[in-house]
N, CA and C of each residue as an Amber inpcrd file, in Angstrom:
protein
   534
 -21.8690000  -7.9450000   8.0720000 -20.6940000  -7.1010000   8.1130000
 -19.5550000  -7.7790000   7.3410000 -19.0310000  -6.6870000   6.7870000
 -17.8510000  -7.2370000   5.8940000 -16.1160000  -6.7890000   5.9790000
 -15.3480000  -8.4110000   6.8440000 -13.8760000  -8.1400000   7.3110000
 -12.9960000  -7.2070000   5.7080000 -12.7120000  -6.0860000   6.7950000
 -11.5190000  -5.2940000   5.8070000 -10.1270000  -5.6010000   6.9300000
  -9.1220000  -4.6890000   5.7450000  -8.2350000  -5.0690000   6.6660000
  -7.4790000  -3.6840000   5.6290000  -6.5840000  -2.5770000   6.3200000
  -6.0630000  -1.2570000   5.3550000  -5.4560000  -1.7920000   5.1760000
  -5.7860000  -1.7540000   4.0050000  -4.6130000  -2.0680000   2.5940000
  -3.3310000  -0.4120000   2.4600000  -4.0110000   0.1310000   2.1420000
  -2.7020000   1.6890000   2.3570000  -3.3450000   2.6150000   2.3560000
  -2.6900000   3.9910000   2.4380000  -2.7490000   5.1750000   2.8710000
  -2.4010000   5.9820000   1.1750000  -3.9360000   6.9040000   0.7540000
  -3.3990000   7.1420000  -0.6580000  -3.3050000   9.0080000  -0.2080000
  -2.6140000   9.9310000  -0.8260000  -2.6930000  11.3420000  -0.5250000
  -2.7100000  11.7570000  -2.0740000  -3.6560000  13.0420000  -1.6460000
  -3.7420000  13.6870000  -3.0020000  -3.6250000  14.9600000  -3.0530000
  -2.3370000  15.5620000  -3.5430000  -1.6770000  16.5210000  -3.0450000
  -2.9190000  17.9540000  -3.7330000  -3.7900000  17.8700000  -4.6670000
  -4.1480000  19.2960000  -4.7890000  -5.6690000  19.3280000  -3.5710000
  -5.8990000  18.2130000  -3.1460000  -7.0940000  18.7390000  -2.0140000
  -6.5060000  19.0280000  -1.0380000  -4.8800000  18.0640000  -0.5780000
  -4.4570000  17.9450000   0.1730000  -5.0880000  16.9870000   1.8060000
  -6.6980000  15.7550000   0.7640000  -6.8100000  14.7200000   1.5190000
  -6.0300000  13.8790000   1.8200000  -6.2360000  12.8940000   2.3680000
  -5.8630000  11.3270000   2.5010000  -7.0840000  10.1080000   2.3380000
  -6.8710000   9.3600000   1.9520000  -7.4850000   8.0160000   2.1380000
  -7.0790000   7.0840000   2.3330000  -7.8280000   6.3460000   3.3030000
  -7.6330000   4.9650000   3.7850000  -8.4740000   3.8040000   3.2310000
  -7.6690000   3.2620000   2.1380000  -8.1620000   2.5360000   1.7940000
  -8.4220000   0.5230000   2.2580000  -9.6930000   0.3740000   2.5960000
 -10.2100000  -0.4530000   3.4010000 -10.4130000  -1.7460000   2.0980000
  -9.6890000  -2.8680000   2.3300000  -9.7510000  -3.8530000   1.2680000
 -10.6020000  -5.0780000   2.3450000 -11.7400000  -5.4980000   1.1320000
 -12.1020000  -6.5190000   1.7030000 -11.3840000  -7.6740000   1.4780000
 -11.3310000  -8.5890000   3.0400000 -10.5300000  -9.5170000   2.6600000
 -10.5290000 -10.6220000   2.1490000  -9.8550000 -11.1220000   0.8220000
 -10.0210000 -12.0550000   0.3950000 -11.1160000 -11.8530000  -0.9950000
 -11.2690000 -10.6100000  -1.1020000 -12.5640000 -10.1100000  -2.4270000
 -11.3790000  -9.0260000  -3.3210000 -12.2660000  -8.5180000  -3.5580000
 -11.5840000  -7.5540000  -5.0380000 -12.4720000  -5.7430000  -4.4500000
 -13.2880000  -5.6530000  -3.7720000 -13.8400000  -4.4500000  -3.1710000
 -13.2060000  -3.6980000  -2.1700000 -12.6930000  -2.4860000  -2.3660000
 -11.7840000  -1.4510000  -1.0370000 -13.1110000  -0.8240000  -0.9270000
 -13.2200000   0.0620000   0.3700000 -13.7720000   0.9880000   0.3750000
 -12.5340000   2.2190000   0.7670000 -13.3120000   3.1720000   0.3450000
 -11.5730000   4.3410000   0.7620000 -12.4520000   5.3290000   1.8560000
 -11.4990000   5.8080000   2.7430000 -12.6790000   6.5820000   3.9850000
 -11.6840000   8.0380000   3.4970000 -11.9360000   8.7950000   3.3460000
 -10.9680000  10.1780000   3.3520000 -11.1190000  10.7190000   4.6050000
  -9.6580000  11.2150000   5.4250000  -9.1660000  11.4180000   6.7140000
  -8.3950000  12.7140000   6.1740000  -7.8520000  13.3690000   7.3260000
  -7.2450000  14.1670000   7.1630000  -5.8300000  13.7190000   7.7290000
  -5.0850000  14.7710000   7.9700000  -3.5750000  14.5680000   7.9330000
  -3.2160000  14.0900000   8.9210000  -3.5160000  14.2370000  10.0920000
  -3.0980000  13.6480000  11.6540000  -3.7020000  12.0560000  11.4540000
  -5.1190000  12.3050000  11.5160000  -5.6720000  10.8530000  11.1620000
  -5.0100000   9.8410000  10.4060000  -4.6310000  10.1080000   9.2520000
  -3.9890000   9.7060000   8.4020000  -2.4620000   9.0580000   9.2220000
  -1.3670000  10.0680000   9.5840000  -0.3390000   9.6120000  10.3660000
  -0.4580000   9.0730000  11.3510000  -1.7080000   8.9640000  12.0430000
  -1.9390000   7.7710000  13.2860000  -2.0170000   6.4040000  12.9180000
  -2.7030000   6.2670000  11.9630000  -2.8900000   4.9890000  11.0440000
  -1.9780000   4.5710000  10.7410000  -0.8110000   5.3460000   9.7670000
   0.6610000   4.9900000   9.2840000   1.1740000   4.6440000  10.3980000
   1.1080000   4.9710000  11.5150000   2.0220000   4.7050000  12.4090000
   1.3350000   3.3090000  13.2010000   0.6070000   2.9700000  13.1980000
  -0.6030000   1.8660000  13.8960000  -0.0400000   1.0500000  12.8870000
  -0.2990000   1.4290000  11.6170000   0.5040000  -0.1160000  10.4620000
   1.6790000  -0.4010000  10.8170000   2.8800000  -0.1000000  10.8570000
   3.8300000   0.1380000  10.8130000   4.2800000  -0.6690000  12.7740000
   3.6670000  -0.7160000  13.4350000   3.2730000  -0.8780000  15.0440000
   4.6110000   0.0470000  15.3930000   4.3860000   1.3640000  14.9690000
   5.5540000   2.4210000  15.7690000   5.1090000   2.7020000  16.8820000
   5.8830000   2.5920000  17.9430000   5.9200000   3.2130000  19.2220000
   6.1670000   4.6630000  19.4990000   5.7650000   5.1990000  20.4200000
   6.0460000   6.9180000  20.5600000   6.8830000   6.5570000  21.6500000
   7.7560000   8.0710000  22.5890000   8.0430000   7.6530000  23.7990000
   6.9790000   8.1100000  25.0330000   5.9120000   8.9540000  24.2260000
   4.8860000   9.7270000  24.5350000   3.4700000   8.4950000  24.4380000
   2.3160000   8.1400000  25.3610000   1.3760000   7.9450000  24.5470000
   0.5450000   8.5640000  23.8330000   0.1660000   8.2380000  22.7080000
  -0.8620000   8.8560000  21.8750000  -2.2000000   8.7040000  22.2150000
  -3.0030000   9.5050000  22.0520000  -4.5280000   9.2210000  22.6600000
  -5.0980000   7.8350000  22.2340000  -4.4460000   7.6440000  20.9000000
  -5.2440000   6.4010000  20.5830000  -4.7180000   5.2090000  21.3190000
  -3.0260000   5.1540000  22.2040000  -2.6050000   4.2310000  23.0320000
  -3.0380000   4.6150000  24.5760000  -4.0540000   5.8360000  24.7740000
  -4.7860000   5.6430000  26.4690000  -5.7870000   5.4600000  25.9880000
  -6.5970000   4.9840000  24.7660000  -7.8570000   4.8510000  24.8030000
  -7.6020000   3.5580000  24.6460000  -6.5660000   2.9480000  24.3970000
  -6.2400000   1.1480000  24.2330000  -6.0610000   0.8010000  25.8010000
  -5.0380000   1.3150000  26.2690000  -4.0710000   1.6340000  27.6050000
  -5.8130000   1.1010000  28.4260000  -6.8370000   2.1570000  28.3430000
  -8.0800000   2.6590000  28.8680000  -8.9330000   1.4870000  29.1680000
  -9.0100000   0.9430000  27.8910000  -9.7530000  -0.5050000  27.4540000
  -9.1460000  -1.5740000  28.1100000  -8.1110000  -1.7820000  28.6970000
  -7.5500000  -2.8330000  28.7000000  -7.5160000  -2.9690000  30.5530000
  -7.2420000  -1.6460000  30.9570000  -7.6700000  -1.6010000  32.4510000
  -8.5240000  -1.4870000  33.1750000  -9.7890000  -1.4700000  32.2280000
 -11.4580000  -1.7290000  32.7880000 -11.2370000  -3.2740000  32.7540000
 -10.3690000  -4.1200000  32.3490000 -10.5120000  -5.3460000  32.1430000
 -11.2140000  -5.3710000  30.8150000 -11.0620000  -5.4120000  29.7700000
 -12.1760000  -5.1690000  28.6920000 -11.3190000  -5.3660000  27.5390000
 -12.3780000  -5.8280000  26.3750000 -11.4560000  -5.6400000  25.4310000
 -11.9140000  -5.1200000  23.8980000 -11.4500000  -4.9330000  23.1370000
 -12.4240000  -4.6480000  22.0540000 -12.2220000  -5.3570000  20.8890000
 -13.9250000  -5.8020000  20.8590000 -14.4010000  -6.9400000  19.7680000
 -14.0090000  -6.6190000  18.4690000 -14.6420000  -5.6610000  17.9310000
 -14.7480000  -5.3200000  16.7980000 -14.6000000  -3.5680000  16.5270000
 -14.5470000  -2.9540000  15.5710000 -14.7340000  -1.7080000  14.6630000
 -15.6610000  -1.8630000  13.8810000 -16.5920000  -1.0030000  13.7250000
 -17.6170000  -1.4870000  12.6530000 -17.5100000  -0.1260000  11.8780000
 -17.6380000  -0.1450000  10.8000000 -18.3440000   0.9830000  10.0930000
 -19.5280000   0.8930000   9.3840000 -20.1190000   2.0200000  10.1440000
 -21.6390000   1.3410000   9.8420000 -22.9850000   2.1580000   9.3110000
 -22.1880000   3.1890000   9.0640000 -23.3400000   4.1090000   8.0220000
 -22.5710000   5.3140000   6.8310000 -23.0270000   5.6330000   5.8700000
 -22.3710000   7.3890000   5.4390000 -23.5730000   7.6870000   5.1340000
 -23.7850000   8.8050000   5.7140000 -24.6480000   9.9540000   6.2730000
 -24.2120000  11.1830000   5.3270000 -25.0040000  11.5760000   4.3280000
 -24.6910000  13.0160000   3.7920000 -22.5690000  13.1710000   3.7580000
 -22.5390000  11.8160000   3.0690000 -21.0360000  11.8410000   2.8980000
 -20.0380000  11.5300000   4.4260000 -20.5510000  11.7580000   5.1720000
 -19.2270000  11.0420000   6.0770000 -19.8960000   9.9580000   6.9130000
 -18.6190000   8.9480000   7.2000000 -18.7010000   7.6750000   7.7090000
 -19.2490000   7.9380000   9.3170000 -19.4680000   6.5960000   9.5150000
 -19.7490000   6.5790000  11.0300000 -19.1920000   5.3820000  11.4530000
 -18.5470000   5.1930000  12.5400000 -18.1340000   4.2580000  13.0940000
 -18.8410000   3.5110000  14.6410000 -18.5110000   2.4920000  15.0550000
 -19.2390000   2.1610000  16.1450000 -17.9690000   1.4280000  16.8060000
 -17.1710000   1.3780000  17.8650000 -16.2710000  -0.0630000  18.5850000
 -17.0490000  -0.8150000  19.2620000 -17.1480000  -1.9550000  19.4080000
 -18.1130000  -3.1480000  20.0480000 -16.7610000  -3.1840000  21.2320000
 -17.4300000  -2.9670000  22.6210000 -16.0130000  -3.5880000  23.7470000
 -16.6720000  -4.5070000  24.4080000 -16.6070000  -5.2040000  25.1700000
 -17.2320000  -6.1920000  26.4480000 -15.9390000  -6.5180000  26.9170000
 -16.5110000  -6.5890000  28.2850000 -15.6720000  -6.9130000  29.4270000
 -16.3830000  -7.3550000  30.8200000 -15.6780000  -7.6750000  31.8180000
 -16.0700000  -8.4700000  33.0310000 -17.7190000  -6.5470000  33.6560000
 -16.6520000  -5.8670000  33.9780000 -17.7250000  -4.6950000  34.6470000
 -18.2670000  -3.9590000  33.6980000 -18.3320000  -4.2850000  31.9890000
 -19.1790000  -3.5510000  31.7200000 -19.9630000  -3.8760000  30.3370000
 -19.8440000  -5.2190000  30.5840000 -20.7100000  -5.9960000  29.7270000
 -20.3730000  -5.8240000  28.4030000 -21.4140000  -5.8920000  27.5180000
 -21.0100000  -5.1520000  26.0590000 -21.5960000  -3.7700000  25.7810000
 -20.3750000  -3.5820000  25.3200000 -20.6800000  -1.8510000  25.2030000
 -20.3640000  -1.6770000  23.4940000 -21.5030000  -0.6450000  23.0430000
 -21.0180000   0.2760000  21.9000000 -21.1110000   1.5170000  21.9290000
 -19.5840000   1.9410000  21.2640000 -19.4390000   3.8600000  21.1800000
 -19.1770000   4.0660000  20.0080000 -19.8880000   5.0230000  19.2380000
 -20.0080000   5.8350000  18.8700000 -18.5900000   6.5280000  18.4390000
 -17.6770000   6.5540000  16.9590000 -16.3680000   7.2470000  17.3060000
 -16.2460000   7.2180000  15.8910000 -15.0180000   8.4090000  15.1830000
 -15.1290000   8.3870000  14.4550000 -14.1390000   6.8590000  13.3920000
 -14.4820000   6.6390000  12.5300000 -13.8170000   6.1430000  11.3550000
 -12.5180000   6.0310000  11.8500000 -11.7090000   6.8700000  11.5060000
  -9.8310000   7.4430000  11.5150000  -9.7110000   6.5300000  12.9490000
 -10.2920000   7.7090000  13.9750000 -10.0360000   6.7150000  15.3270000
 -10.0600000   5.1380000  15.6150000 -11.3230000   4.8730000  15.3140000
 -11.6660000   3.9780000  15.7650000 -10.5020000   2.6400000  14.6860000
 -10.5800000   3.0690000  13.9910000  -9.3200000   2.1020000  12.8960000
  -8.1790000   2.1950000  13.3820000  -7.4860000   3.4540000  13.9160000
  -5.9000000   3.5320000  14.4760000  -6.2700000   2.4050000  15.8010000
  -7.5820000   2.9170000  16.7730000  -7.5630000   1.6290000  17.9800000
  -7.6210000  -0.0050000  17.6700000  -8.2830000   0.1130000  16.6720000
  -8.1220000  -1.5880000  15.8140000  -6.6800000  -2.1440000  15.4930000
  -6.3720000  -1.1020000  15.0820000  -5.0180000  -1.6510000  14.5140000
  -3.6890000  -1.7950000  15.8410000  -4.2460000  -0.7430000  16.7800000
  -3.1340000  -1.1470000  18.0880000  -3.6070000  -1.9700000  19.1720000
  -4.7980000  -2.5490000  18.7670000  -5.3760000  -3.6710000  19.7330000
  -5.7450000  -4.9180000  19.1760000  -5.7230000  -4.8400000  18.2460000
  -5.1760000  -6.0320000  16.7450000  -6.6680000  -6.5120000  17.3330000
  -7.8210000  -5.7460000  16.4080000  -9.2490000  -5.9670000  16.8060000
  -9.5840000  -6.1870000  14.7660000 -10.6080000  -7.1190000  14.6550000
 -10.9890000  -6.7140000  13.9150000 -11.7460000  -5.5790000  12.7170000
 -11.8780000  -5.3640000  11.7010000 -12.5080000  -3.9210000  11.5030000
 -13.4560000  -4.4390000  10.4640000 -14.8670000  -4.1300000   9.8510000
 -15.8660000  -4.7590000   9.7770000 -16.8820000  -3.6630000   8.8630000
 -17.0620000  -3.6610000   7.9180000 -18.2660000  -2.6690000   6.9500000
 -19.4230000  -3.0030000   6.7410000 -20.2620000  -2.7880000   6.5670000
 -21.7930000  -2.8210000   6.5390000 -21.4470000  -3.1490000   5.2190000
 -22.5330000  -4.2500000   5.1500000 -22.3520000  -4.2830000   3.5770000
 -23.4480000  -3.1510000   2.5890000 -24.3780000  -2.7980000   2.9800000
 -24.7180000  -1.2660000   2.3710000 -23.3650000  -0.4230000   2.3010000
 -22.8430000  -0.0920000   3.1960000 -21.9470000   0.9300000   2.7220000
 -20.8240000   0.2540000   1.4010000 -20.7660000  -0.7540000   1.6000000
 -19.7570000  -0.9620000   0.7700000 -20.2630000  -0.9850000  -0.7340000
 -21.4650000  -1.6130000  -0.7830000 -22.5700000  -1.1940000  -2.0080000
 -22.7320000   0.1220000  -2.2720000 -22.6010000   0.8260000  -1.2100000
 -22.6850000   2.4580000  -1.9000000 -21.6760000   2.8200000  -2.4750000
 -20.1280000   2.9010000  -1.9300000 -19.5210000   3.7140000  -2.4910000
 -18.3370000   2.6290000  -2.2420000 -18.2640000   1.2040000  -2.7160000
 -16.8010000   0.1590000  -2.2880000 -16.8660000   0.4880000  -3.7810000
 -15.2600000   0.1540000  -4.1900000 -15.0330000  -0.0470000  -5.5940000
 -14.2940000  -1.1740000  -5.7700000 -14.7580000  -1.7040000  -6.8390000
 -14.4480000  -2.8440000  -7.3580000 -13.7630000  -2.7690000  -8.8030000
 -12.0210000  -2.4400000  -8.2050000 -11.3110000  -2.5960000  -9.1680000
 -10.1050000  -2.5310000  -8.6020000  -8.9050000  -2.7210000  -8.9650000
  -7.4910000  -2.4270000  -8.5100000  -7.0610000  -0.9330000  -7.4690000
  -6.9940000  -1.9810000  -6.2070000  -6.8710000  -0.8810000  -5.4550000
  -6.3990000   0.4840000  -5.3910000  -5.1210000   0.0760000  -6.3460000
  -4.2780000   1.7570000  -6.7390000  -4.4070000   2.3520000  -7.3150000
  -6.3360000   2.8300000  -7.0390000  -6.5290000   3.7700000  -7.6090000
  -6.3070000   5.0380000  -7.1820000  -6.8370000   6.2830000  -7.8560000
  -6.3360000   7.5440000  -6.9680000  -7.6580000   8.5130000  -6.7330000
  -7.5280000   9.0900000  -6.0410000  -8.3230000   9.8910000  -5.4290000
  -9.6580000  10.3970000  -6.0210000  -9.5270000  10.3240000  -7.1510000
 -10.2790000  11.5540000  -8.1330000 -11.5310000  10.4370000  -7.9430000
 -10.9880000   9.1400000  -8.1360000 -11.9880000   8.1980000  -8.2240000
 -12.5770000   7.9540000  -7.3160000 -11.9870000   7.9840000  -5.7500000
 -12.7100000   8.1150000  -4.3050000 -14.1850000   9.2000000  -4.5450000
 -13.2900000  10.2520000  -4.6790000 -14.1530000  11.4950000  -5.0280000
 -15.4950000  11.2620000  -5.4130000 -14.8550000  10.7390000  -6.7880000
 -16.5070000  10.2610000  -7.4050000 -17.3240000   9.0650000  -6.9700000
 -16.6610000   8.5120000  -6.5730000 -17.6210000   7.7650000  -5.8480000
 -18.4000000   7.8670000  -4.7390000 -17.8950000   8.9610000  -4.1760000
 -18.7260000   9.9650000  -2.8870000 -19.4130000  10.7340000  -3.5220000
 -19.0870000  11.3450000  -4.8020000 -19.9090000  12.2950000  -5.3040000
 -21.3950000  11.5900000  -5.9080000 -21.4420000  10.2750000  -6.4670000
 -22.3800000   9.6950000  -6.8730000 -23.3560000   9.3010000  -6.0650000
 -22.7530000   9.2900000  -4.4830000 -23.8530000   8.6610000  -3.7630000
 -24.5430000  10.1170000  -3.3090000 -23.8120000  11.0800000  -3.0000000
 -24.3420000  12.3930000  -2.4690000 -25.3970000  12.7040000  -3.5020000
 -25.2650000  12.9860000  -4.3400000 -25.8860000  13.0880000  -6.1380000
 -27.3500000  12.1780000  -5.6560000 -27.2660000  10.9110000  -5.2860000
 -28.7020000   9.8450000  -4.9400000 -29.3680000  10.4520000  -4.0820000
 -28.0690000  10.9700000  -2.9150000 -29.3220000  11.4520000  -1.6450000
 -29.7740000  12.8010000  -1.8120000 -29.4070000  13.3950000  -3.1210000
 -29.7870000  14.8130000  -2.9400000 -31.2120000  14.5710000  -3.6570000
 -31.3730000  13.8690000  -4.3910000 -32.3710000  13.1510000  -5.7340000
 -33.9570000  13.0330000  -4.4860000 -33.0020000  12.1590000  -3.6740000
 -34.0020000  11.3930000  -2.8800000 -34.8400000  12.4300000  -1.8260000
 -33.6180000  13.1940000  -1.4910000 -34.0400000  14.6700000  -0.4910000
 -35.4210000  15.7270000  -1.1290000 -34.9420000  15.7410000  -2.2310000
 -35.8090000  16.4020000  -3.2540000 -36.9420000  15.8720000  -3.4450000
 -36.9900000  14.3980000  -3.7280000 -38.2940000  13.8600000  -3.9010000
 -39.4220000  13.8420000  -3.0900000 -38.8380000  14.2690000  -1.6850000
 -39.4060000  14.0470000  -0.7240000 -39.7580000  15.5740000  -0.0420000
 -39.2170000  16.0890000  -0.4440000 -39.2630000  17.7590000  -0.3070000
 -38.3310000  18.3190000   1.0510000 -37.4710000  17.3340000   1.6860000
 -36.5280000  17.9450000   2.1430000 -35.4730000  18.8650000   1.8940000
 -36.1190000  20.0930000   1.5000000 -35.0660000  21.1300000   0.9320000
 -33.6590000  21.5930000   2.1540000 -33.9320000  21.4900000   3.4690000
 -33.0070000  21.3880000   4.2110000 -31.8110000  20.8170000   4.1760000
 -32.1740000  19.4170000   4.1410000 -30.9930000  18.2100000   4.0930000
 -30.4460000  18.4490000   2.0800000 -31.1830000  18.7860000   1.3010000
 -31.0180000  18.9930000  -0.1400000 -29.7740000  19.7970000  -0.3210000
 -30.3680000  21.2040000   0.5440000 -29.1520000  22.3200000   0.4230000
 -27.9500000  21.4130000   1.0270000 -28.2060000  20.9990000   2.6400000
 -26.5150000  20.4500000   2.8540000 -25.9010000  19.6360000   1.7640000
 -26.2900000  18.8940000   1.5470000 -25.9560000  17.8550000  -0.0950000
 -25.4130000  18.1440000  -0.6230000 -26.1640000  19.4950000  -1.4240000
 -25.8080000  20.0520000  -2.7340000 -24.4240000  20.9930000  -2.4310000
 -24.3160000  21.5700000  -1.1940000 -23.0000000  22.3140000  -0.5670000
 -21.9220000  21.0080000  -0.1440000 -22.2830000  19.9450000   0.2650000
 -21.1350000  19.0730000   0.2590000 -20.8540000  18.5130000  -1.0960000
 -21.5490000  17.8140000  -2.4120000 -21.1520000  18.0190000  -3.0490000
 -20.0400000  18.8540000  -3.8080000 -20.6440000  19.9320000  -3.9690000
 -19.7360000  21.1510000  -4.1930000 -18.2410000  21.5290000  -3.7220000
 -18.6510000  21.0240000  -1.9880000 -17.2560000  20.7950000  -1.7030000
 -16.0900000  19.1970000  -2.3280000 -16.5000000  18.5420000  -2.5880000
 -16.0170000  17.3850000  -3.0560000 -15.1750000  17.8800000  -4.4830000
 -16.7900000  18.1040000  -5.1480000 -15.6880000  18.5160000  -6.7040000
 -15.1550000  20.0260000  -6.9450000 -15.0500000  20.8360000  -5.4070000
 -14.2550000  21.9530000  -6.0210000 -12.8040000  21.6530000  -5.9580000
C-alpha cells in the first residue's frame, strides 16, 4: 500500500465534477478520485479542520469510532471496479478487535482527515490510473486516464465473452467522454 496524503480539490466546471487529488508522499504520482459536490465540500472542509455548530455525519461516524473505544488505523483504497473506487477503513479497538468496512472513497477520506488516520492506495490502482506528472493538472486528463483503463477492461470483457460487464463499460465509458 501506498501513503497519499490530498494534495487539493480540482473542479471542472463543464461536467460539473470534482477531484481529489491523492499525492503520493514523497514521489511524483497523484491519483485523482472524482467525487461529487457535497463529497467534495466535506473534504474542503476536513482540510481546512472547519468546525460546524452542527455535527456532520462524517464527525458521528468519528464521534462513533471513538466511543466504542476504537480507533481508526488506516483508509485504504483498494480496488476500481468498472471505473469507480472502493474503499476499505481498517478500525481496532478494545470490544471489537480489528474490523474492516467497506465505504466509499469521498467518505472514508473526509473520516481520515478528521481523525488524522492515515490514507493508503493499492499499488495496482495507482499503476492503473496514478499519473505521473505535475499535479495541476486538469480534469480532461483525470478523464482520460479513467477512460484508458475502462477501454482495457472492456478489451478484456470481450476477450472473454463477457458481453454483460462489456455493455456496462462501454456505457460508462461513454459517460466519461460525453
Amino acid at each position: 500500500m501506498i501513503p497519499v496524503k490530498v494534495h487539493k480539490i480540482t473542479f471542472h466546471p463543464p461536467s460539473r465534477s470534482y477531484a481529489v487529488i491523492l499525492k503520493e508522499i514523497n514521489e511524483d504520482r497523484s491519483l485523482p478520485v472524482i467525487v461529487g459536490s457535497f463529497e467534495a465540500q466535506s473534504i474542503a472542509l476536513a482540510m481546512e479542520n472547519a468546525e460546524s455548530p452542527r455535527p456532520l455525519t462524517h464527525d458521528l461516524i468519528g464521534s462513533l469510532i471513538q466511543e466504542i473505544e476504537s480507533k481508526l488505523i488506516a483508509v485504504k483504497i483498494t480496488d476500481l471496479i468498472d471505473g469507480v473506487f472502493y474503499a476499505r477503513m481498517e478500525l481496532k479497538g478494545k470490544l471489537i478487535g480489528k474490523r474492516s468496512l467497506d465505504a466509499r472513497p469521498s467518505d472514508a477520506i473526509v473520516v481520515a482527515l478528521r481523525m488524522s488516520a492515515p490514507i493508503l492506495v493499492d499499488e495496482i490502482v495507482m499503476e492503473e490510473v496514478g499519473i505521473i506528472e505535475d499535479v495541476d493538472h486538469d480534469l480532461n486528463k483525470v478523464s482520460q486516464s479513467i477512460q484508458k483503463h475502462l477501454e482495457n477492461e472492456l478489451l478484456k470483457a470481450v476477450e472473454v465473452e463477457d458481453y454483460e460487464r462489456a455493455a456496462l463499460l462501454r456505457d460508462r465509458i461513454k459517460e466519461i467522454s460525453d
